[in-house]
NUTIMI-975164 format. One record per residue (C-alpha): chain; y, z, x. Coordinates in steps of 0.02 Angstrom, whole numbers, plus 50000, padded with zeros to 5 digits. Layout:
! NUTIMI-975164
c/y/z/x
A/Y/Z/X
...
! end
This chain:
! NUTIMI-975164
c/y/z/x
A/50000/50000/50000
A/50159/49959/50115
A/50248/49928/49950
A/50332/50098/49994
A/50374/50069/50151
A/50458/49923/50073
A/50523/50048/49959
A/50604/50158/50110
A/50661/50033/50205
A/50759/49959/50050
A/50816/50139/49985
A/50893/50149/50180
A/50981/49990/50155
A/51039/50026/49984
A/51131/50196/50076
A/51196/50116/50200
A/51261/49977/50081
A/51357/50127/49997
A/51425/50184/50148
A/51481/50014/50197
A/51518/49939/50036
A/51662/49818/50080
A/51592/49755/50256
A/51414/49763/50170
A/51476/49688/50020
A/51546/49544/50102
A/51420/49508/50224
A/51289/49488/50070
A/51397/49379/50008
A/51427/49243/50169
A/51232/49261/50169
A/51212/49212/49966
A/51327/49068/49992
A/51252/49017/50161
! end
């Protein structure tokens, strides 16, 4: 079952995501329109 590593390793992202919501934000962003 490495669905929850999956699991962490997306929780991590979603934190730092909060703690870098603009610069996170916007990177996601280039990389959807790229």
């Amino acid at each position: 079952m490495h669905d929850a590593r999956a699991m962490r390793s997306h929780f991590g992202w979603f934190k730092r995501r909060r703690q870098l919501q603009l610069d996170d934000v916007t990177v996601v962003d280039r990389s959807m329109l790229r």
